[in-house]
Residue frames relative to the residue before (quaternion, step in Angstrom):
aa qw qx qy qz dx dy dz
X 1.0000 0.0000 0.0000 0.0000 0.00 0.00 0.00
X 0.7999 0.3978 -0.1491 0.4239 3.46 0.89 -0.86
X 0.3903 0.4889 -0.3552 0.6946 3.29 1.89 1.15
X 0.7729 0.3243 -0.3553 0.4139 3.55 0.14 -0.23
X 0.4274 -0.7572 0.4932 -0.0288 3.68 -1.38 0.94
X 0.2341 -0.8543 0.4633 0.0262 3.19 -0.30 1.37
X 0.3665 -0.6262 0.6383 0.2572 3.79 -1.19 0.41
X 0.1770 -0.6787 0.7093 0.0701 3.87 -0.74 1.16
X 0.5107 -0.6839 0.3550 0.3813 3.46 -1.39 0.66
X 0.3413 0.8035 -0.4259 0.2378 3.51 0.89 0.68
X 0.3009 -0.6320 0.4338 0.5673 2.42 1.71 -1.87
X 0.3664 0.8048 -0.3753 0.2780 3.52 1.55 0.16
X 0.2993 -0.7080 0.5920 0.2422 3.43 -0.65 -0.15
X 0.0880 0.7853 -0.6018 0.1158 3.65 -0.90 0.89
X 0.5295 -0.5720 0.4832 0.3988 3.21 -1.55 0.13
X 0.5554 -0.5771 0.4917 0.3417 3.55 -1.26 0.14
X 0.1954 0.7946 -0.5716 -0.0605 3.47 -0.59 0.42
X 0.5918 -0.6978 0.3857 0.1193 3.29 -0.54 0.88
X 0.7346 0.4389 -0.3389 0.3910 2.86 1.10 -1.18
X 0.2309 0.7881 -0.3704 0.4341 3.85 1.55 -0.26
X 0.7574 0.1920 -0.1536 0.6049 3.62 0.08 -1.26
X 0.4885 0.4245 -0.6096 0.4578 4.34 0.49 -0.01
X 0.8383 0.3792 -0.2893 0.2641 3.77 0.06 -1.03
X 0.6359 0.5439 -0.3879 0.3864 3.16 1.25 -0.64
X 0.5907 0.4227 -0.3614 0.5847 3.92 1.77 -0.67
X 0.5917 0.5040 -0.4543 0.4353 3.83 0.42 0.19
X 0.6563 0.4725 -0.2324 0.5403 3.54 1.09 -0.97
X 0.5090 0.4752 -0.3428 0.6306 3.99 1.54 -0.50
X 0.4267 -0.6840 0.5352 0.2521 4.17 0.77 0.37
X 0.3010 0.7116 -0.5193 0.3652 3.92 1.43 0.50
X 0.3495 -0.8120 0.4403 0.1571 3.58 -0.78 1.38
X 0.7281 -0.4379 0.2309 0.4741 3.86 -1.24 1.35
X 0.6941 0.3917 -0.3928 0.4588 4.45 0.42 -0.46
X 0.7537 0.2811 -0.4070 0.4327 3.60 0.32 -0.55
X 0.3807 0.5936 -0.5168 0.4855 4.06 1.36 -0.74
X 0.7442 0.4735 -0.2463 0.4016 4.39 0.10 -1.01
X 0.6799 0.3997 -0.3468 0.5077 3.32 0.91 -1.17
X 0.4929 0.7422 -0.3038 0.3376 3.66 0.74 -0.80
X 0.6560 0.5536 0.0190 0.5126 2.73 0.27 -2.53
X 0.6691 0.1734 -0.2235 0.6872 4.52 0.63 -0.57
X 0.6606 0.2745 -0.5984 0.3608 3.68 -0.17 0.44
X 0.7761 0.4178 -0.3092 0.3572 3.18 0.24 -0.54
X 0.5368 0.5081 -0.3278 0.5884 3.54 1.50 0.45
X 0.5803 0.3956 -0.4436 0.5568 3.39 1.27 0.77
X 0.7015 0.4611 -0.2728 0.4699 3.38 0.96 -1.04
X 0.7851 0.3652 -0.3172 0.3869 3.95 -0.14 -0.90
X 0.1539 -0.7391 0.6377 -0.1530 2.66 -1.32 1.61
X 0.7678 -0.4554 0.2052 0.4011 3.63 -1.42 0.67
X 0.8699 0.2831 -0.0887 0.3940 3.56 -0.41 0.60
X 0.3442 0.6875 -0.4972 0.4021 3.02 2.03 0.07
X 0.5324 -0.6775 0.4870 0.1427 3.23 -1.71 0.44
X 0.2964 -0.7572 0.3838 0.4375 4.07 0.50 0.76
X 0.5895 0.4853 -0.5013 0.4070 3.85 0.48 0.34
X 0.5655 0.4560 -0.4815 0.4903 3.77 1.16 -0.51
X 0.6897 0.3909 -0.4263 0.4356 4.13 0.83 -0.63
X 0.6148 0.5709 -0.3822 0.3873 3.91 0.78 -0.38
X 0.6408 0.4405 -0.2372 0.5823 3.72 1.18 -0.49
X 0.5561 0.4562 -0.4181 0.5548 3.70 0.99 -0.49
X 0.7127 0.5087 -0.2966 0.3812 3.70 0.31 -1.16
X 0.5923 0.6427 -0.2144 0.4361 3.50 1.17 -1.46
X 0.7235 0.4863 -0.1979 0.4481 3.32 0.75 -1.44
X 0.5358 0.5720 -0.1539 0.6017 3.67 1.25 -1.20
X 0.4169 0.8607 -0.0666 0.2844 3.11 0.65 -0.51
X 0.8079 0.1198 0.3250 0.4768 2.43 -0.59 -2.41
X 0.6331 0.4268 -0.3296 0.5554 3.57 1.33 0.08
X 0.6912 0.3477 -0.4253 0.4696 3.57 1.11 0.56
X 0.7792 0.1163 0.0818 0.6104 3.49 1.35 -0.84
X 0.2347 -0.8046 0.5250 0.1480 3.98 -0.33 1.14
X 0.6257 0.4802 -0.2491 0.5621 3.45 1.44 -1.12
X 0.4939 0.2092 -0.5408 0.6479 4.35 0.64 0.31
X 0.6722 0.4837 -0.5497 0.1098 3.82 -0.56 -0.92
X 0.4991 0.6975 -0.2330 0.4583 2.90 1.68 -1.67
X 0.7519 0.4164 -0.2768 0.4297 3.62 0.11 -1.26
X 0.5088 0.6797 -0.2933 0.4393 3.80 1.53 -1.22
X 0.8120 0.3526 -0.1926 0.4234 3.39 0.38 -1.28
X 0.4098 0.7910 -0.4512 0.0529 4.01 1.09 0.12
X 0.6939 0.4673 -0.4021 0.3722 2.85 1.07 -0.28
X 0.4147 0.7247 -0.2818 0.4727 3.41 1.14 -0.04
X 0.6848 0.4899 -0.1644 0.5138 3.14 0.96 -1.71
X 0.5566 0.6065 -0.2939 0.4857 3.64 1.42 -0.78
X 0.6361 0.4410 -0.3657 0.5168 3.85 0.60 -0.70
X 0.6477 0.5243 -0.2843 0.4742 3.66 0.72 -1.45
X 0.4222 0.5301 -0.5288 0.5109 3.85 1.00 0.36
X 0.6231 0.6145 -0.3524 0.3316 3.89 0.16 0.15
X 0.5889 0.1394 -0.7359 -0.3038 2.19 -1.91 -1.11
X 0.5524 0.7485 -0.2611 0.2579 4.03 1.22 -0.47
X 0.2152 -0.8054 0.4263 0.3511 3.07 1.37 -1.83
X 0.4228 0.6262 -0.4744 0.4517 3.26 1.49 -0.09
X 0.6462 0.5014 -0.4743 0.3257 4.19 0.77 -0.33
X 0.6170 0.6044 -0.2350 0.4458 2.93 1.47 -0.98
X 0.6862 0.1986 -0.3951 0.5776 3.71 1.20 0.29
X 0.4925 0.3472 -0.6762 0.4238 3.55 0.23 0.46
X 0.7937 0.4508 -0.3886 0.1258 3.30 0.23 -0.63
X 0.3265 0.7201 -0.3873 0.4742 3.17 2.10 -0.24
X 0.4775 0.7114 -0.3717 0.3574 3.53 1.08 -1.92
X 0.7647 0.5746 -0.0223 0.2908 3.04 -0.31 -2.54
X 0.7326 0.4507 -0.1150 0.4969 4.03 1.27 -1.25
X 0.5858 0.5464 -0.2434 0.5469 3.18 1.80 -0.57
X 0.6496 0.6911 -0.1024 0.2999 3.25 1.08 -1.30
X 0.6252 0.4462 -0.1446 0.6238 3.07 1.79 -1.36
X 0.7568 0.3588 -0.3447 0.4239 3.53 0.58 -0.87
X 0.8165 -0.3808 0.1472 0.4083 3.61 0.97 1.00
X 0.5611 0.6330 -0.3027 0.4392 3.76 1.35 -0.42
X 0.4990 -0.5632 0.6489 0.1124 3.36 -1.81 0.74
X 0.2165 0.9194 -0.3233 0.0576 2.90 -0.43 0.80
X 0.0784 0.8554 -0.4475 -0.2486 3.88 -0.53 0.50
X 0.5946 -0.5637 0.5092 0.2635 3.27 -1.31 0.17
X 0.7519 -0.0844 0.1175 0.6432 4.29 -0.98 0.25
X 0.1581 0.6862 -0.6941 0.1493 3.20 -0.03 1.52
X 0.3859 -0.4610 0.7596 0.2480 4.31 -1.77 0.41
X 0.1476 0.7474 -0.6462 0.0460 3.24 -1.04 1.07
X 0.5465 -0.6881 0.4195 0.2278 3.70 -0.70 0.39
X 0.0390 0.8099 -0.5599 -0.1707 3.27 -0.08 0.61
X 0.6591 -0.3012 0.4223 0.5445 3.79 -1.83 -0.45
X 0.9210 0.1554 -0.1470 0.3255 4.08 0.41 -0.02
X 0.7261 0.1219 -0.1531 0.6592 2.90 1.45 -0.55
X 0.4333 -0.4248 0.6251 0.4910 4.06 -1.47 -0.74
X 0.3239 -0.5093 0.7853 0.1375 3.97 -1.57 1.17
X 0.2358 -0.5567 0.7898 0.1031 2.75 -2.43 -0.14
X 0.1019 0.9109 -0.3876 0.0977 2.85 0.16 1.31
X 0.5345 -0.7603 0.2819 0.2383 3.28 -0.59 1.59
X 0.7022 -0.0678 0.0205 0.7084 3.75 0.78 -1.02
X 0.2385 -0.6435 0.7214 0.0927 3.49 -1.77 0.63
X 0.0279 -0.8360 0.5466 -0.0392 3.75 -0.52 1.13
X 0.1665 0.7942 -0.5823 -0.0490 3.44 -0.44 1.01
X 0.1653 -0.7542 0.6354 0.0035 3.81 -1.14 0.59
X 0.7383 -0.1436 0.1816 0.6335 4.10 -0.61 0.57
X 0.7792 -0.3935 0.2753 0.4028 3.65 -1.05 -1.10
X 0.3672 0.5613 -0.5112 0.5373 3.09 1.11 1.48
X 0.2078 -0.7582 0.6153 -0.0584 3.89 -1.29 1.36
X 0.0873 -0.8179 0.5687 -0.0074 3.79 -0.11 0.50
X 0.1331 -0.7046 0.6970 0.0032 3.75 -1.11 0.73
X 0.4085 0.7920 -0.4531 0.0227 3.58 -0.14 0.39
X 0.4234 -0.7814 0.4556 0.0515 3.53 -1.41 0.62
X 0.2818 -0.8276 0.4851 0.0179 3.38 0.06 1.57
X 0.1440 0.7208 -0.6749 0.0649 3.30 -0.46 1.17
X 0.5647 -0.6946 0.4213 -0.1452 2.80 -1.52 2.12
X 0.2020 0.7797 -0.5878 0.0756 4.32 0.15 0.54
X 0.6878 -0.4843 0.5314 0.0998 2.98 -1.65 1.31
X 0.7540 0.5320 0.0080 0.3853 2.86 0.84 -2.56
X 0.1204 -0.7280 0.5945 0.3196 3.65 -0.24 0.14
X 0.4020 0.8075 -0.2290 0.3660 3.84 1.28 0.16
X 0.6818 0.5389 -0.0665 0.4901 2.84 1.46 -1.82
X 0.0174 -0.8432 0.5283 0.0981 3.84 -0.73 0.67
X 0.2085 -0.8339 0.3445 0.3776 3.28 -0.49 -0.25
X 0.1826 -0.9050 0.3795 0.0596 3.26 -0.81 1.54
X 0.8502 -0.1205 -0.0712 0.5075 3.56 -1.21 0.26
X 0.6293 0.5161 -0.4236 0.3977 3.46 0.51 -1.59
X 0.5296 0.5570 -0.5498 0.3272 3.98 0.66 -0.95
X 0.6305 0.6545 -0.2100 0.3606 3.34 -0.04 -2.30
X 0.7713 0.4943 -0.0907 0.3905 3.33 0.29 -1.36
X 0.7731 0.3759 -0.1731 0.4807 3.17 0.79 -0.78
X 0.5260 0.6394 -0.2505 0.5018 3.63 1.75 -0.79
X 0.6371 0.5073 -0.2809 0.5078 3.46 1.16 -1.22
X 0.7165 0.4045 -0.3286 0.4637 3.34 0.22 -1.13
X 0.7035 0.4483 -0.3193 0.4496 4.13 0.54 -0.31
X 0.6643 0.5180 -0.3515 0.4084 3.38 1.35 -0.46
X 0.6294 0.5361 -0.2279 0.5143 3.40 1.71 -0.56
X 0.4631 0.6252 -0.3809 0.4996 3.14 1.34 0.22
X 0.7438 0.5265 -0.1213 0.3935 3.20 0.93 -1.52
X 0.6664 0.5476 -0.2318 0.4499 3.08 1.64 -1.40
X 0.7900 0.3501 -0.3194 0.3889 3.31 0.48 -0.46
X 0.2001 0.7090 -0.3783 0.5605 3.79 1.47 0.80
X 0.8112 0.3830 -0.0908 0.4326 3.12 0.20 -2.18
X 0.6901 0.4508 -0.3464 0.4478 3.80 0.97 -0.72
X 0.6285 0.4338 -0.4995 0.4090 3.91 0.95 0.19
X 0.4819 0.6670 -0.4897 0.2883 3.35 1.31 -0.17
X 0.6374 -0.5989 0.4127 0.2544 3.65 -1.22 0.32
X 0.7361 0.1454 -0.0311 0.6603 3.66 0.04 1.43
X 0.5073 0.3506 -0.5457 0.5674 4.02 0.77 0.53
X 0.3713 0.7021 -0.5894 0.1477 3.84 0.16 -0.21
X 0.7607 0.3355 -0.0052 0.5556 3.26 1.33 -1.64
X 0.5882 0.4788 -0.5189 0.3943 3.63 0.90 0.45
X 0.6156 -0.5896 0.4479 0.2699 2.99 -2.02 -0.37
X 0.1348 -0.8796 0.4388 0.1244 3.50 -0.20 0.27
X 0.0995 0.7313 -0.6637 0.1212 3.45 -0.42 0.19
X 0.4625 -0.5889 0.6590 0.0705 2.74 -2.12 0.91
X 0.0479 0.7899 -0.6095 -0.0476 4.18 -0.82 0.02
X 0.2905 -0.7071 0.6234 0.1645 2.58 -1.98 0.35
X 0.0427 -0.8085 0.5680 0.1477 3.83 -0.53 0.44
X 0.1545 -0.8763 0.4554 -0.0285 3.63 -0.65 0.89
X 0.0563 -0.7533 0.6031 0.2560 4.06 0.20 0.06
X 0.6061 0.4895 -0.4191 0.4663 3.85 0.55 0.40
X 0.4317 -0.6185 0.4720 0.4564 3.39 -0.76 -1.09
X 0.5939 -0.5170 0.5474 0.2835 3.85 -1.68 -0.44
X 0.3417 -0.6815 0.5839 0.2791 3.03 -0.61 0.91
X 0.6868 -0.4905 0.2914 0.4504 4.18 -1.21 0.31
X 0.7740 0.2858 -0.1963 0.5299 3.39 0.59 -0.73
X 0.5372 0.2995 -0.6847 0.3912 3.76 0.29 0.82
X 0.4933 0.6089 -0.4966 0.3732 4.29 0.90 -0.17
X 0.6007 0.6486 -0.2739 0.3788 3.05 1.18 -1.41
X 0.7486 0.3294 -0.1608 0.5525 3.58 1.00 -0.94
X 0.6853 0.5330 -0.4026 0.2901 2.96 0.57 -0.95
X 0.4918 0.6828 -0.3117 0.4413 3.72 1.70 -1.35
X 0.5991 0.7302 -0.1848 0.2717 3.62 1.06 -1.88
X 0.8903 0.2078 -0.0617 0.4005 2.92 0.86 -1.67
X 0.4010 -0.7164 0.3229 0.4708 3.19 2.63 0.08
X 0.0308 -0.6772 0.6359 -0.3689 3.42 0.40 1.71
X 0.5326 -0.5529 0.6223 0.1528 3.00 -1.81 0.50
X 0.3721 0.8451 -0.3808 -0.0492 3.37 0.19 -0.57
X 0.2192 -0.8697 0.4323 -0.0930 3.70 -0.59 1.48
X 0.2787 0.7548 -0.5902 0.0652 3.75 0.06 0.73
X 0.9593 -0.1811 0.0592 0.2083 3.00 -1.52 -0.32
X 0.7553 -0.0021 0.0310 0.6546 2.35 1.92 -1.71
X 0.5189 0.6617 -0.2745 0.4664 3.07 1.64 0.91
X 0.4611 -0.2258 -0.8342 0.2011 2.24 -1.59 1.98
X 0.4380 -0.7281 0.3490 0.3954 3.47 -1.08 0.55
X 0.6793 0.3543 -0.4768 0.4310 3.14 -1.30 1.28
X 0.7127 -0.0124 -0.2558 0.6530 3.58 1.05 -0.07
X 0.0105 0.6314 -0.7410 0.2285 3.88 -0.49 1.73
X 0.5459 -0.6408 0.3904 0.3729 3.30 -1.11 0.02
X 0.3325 0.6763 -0.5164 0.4067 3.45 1.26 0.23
X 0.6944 0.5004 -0.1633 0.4906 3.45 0.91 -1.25
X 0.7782 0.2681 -0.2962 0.4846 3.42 0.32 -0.73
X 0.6181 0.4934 -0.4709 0.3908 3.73 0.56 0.35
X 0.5401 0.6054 -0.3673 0.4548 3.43 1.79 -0.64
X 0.6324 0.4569 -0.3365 0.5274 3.63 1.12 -1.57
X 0.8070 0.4371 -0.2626 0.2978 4.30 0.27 -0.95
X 0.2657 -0.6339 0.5322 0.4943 3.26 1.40 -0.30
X 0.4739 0.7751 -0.3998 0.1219 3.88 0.01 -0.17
X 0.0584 0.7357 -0.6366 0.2237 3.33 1.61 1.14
X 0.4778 -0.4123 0.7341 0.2506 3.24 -2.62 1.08
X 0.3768 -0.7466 0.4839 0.2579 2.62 -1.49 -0.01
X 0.3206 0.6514 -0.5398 0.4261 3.01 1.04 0.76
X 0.5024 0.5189 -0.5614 0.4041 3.90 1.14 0.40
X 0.4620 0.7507 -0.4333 0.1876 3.76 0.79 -0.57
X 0.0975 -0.7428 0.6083 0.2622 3.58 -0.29 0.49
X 0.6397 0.3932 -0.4393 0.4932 4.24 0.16 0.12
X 0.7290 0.3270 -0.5190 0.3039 3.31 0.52 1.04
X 0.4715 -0.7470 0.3414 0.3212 3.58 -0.64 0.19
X 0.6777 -0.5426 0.2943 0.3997 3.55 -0.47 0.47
X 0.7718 0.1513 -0.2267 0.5745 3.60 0.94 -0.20
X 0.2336 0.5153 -0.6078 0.5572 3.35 0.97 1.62
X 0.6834 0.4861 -0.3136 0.4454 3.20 0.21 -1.42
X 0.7496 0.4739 -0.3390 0.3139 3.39 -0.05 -1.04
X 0.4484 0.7041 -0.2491 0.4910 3.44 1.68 -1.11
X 0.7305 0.3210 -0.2455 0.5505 3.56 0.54 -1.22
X 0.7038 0.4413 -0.3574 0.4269 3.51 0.52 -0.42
X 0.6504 0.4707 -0.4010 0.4411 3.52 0.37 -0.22
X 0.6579 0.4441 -0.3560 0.4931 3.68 1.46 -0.29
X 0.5199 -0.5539 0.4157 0.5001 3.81 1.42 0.22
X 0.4626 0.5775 -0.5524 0.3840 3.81 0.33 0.31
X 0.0971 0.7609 -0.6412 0.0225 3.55 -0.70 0.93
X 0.7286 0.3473 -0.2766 0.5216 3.53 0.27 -0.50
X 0.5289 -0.6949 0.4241 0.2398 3.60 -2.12 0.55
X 0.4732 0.6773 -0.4180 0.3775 3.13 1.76 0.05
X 0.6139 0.4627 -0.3616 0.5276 3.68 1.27 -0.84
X 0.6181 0.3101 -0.5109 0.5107 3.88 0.19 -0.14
X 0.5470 0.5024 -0.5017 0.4435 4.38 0.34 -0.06
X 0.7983 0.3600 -0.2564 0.4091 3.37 0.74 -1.05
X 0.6838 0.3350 -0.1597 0.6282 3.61 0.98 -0.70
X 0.4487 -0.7268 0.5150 0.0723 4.06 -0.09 1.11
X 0.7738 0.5505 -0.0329 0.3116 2.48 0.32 -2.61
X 0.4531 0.6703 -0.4804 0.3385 3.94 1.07 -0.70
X 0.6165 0.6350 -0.2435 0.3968 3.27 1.07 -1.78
X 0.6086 0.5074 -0.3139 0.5231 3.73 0.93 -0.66
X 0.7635 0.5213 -0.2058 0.3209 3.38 0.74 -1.41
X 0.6629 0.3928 -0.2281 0.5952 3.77 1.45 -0.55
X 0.6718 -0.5116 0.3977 0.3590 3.64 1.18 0.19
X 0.5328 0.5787 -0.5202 0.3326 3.95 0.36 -0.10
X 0.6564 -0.6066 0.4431 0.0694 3.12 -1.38 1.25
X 0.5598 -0.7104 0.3019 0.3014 3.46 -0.23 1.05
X 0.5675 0.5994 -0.2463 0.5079 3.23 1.25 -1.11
X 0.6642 0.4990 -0.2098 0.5155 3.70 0.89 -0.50
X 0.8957 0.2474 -0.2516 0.2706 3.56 0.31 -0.51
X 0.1130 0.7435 -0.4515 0.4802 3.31 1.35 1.62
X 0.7329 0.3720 -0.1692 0.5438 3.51 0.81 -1.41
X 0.5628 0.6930 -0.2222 0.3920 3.29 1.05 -0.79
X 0.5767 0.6465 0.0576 0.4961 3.06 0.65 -1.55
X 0.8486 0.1194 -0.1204 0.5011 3.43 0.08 -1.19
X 0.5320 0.4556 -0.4868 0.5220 3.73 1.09 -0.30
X 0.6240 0.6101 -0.3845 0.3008 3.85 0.83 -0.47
X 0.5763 0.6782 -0.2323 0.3924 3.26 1.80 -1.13
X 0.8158 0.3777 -0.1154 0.4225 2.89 1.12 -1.87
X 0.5194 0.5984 -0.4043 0.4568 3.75 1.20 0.11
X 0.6020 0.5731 -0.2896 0.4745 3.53 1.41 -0.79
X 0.4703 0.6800 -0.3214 0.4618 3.77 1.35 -0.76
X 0.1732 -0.8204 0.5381 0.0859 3.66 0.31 1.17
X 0.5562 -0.6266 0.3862 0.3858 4.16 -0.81 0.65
């Protein structure tokens, strides 16, 4: 195993390490016999040069024929890209993650700056803390976001920031600019981004609270993790601004509204219940 060489979706080259796919099905809540059976198929199959999406679909698939609610949880990051093709889910859903952990929030807000007017993806207030932050959206699980991001966020958030300090009662708040990413940072947009005191949020970044983590701790799976829906279901719910599986738990009736068959939204439904079920 520790001879053989994997394709990352960068295009990097890496060793294989197994243990990677034990945690990521342990973190999918996939119990110690299928984590084993798994863990020995794919130690027959992967071979030099294999690509880690051919071993994530092998696993997924394997998977999902023992448990839909670990597959479901398996595929999040995945389920994160499938926030698209626009990126506007990917800030409601930013919106929505902010929201629970106690924050005010809007979504595609016009703000004024000291020179120009921003677009500004999410607005986050909390007590005497203000947030500006900028959701940047990839298809690509490849794609990162690098300096030019950071850089360019800072220089718009200081725009904004000095606006916000003639406002009445920001004298004494905090402000801060962010990034939110479903990919990652390349080293030197952290490097800057840390520098100039960014936010900065990716998948698996800061480590231990990435959003991988805070969707595990909020129960706040999209729902584009569902495996009993179909891809233009999903999209259906997205185009009505539904992004997460807690709002199809709470609101049934959507299922009526995009057309799914009664007979279907039992399974539905309850994988929706149990994805909401926060660790």
């Amino acid at each position: 195993m520790d001879k053989i060489t994997i394709i990352k979706a960068s295009g990097e080259k890496a060793p294989f390490q197994m243990e990677k796919v034990r945690r990521s099905l342990e973190r999918a809540g996939a119990n110690e016999i299928t984590i084993n059976e798994i863990v020995k198929n794919i130690e027959d199959i992967v071979f030099d040069g294999m690509t880690t999406k051919k071993i994530y679909q092998m696993a997924f698939k394997m998977l999902k024929r023992k448990s839909r609610v670990s597959a479901s949880k398996y595929k999040l990051k995945k389920a994160l890209m499938e926030l698209g093709p626009s990126g506007y889910p990917f800030e409601k859903f930013v919106g929505k993650l902010l929201e629970h952990e106690g924050f005010q929030t809007q979504v595609s807000s016009i703000i004024q700056g000291s020179c120009v007017t921003h677009e500004v993806d999410v607005i986050a207030q909390k007590d005497k803390k203000h947030y500006m932050i900028e959701c940047k959206y990839h298809s690509d699980q490849g794609r990162f976001c690098n300096v030019k991001i950071p850089l360019y966020i800072h220089s718009r958030f200081l725009d904004v920031e000095k606006q916000w300090e003639k406002q009445q009662g920001h004298k004494t708040k905090f402000h801060q600019g962010g990034v939110y990413t479903n990919t990652r940072f390349t080293t030197d947009a952290i490097q800057y981004g840390t520098c100039v005191g960014l936010m900065l949020t990716s998948w698996d970044y800061p480590e231990g609270n990435g959003l991988k983590e805070r969707i595990d701790k909020s129960g706040l799976h999209p729902l584009t993790s569902l495996t009993t829906l179909t891809k233009a279901e999903k999209s259906k719910l997205l185009d009505k601004g539904i992004v997460l599986c807690k709002e199809l738990h709470e609101t049934p009736t959507l299922l009526n509204e995009i057309g799914i068959d009664k007979t279907r939204h039992k399974k539905i439904l309850e994988d929706s219940e149990a994805l909401c079920k926060n660790h």
